[in-house]
C-alpha positions as CSV (number, residue, x, y, z in Angstrom):
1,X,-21.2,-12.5,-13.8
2,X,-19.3,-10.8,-11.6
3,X,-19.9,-7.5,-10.1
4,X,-17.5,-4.9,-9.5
5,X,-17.8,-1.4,-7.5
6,X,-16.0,1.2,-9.6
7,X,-15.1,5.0,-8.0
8,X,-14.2,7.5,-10.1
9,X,-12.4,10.7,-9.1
10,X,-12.0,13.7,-12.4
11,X,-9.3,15.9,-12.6
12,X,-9.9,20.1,-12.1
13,X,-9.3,19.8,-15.9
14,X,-12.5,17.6,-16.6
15,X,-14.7,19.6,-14.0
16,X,-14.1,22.5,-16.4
17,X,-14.4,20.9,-19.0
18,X,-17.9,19.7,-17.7
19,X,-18.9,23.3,-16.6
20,X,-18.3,24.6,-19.9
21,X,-20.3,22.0,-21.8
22,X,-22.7,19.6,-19.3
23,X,-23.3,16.4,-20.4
24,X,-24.0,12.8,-19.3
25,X,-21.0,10.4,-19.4
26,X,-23.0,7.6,-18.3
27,X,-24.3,7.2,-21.9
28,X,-20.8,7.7,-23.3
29,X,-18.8,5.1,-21.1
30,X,-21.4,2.7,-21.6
31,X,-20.7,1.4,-25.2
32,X,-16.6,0.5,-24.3
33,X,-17.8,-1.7,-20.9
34,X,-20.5,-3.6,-23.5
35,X,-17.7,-3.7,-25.6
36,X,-15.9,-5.6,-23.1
37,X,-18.5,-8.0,-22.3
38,X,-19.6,-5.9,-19.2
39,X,-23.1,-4.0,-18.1
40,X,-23.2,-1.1,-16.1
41,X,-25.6,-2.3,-12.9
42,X,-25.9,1.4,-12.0
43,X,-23.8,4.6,-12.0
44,X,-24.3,8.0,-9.3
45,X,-22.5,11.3,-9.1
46,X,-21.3,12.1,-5.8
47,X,-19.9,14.3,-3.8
48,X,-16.7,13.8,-1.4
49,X,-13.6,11.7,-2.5
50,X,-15.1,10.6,-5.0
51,X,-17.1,11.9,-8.1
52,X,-18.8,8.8,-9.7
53,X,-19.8,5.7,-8.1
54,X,-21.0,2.8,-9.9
55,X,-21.7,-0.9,-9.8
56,X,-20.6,-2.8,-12.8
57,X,-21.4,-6.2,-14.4
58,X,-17.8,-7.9,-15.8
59,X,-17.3,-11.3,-17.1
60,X,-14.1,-11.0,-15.6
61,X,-11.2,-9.4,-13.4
62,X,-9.2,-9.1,-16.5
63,X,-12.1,-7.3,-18.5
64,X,-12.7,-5.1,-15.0
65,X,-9.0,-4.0,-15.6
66,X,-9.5,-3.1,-18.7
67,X,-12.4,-0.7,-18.2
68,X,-10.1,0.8,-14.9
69,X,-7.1,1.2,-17.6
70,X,-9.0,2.8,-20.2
71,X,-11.1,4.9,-17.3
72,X,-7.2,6.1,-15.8
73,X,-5.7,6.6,-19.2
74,X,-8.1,9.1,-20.5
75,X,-6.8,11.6,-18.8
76,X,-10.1,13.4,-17.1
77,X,-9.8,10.9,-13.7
78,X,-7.2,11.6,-11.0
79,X,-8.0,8.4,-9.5
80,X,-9.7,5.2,-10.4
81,X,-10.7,2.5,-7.6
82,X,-11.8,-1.1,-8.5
83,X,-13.1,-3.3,-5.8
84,X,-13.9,-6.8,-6.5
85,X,-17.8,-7.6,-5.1
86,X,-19.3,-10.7,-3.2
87,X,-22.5,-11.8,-2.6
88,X,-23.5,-12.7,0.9
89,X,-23.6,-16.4,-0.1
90,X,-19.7,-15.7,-1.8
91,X,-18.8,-14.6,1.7
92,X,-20.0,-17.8,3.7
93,X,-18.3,-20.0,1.2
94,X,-15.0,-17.7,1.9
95,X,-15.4,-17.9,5.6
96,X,-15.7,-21.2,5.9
97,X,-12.3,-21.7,3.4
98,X,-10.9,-19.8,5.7
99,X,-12.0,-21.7,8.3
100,X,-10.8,-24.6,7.6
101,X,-7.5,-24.0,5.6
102,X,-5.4,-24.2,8.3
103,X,-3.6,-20.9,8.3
104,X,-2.3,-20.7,11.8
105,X,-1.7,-17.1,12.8
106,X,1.4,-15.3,14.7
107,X,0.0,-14.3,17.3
108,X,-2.1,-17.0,19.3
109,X,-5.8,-16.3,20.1
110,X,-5.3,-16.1,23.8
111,X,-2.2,-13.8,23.7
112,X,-4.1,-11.6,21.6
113,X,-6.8,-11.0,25.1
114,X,-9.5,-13.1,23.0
């Protein structure tokens, strides 16, 4: 199944509302990404530009949406990032499509000082 980083970022609102009444939201968003055919892989608070990091399971880029949608549309995140993940043996098979696909860039290799 795929696996999808997820980065979460809540709104002043939430952080209050979080203050006033602690309590683990790992548990809670758990159920709706099952629900979707999904498994959360792990999830960590953080610290920065972003507030929760996690690493889920989907059974598709569709279903990944969904969870991002539902995530945005609460209302308690300012920001919601998705990014598609690879394994290392996903990103061999990409580099050597790329390889060999024939895309022929603008500017030439040797122009470019390589």
């Amino acid at each position: 199944m795929p696996h999808y980083l997820t980065e979460i970022a809540y709104t002043a609102q939430a952080w209050e509302a979080l203050m006033k009444n602690p309590q683990d939201r790992i548990d809670l968003v758990k159920k709706p990404i099952e629900k979707l055919g999904g498994k959360m892989e792990t999830f960590y608070f953080a610290f920065g530009d972003h507030d929760v990091v996690g690493i889920l399971e989907m059974p598709d880029n569709v279903s990944a949406a969904a969870i991002a949608i539902a995530f945005a549309g609460g209302g308690a995140c300012k920001s919601v990032k998705t990014t598609p993940l690879m394994t290392a043996a996903e990103s061999i098979e990409a580099l050597k499509k790329a390889g060999s696909c024939g895309y022929k860039s603008v500017v030439s290799a040797k122009a470019a000082g390589r």
